[in-house]
N, C-alpha and C positions, 0 to 999 in steps of 0.2 A: 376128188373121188374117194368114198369111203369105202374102205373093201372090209365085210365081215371077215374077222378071221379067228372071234373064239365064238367057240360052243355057250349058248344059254343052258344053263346046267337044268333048268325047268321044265325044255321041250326038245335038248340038244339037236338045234336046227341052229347051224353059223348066223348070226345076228348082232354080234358085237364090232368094231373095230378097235378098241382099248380093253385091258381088263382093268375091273372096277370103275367103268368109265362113269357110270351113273346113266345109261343110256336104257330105251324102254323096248325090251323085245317087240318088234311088229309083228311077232305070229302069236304069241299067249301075255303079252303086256307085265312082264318080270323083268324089275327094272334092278339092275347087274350093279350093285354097289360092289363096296369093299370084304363084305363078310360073305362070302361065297361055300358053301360046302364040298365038304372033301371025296 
């Protein structure tokens, strides 16, 4: 089971289960590397 449980900084809707995972937002397709904004 994957549970989102960080914010996509793009459309901050819960969409991740890793940070920086490399994984592709399914609501706006912002895909969550390493370099992330503050």
């Amino acid at each position: 089971m994957n549970r989102s449980v960080y914010l996509c900084p793009c459309c901050s809707k819960y969409a991740f289960s890793e940070h920086g995972s490399y994984e592709i937002c399914p609501l706006c397709n912002w895909e969550y590397d390493h370099v992330v904004p503050s």
